[in-house]
N, C-alpha and C positions, 0 to 999 in steps of 0.2 A: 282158397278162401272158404270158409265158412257159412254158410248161408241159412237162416231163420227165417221161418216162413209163419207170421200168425195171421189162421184165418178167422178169428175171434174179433169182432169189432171191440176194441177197450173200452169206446163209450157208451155204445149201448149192449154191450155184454152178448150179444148175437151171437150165434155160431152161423158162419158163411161158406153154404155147402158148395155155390158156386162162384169163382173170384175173377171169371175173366169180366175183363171192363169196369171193375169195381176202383175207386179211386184206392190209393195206397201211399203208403211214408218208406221211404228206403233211409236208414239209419246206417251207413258205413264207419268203420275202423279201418286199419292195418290187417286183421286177421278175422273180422266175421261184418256178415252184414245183416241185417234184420229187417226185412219186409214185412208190414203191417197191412192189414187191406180193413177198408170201412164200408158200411153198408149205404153210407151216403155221404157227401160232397161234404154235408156240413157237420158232419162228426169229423169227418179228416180237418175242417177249420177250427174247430174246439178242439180235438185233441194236439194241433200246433200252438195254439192262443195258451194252452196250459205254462204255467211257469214252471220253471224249474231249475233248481238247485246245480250251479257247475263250480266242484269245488275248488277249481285252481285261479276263479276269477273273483271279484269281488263278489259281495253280497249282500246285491240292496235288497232282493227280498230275500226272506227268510222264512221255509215251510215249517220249521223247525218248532215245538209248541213246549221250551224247557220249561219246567217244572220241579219242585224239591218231593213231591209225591214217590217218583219212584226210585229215588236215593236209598240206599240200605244207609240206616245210623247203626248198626251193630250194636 
């Protein structure tokens, strides 16, 4: 297996020199897994509370912001 390791909090964009004891998100597949670490408790609960797009399920929300703006009309 594969392993990803980001020491970069997502939410508040931190670089995280040191990670032990630091709360984290383990994201598994079949072939890689991605550990996340945050610089506090409550970015790792924002960063779960985030929605997000799964596209083999339905889709009551929708990030998506379509527009006829960047259509080529040739």
């Amino acid at each position: 297996m594969f392993n990803i390791v980001c020491r970069t909090d997502p939410i508040s964009g931190k670089d995280l020199s040191s990670i032990t004891g630091l709360p984290n998100v383990i994201h598994r597949s079949d072939e890689t897994s991605v550990t996340i670490y945050f610089e506090s408790e409550n970015n790792r609960h924002a960063y779960l509370e985030m929605p997000v797009e799964h596209p083999t399920s339905e889709h009551s929300v929708n990030l998506d912001n379509p527009t006829d703006e960047m259509i080529d009309e040739g």
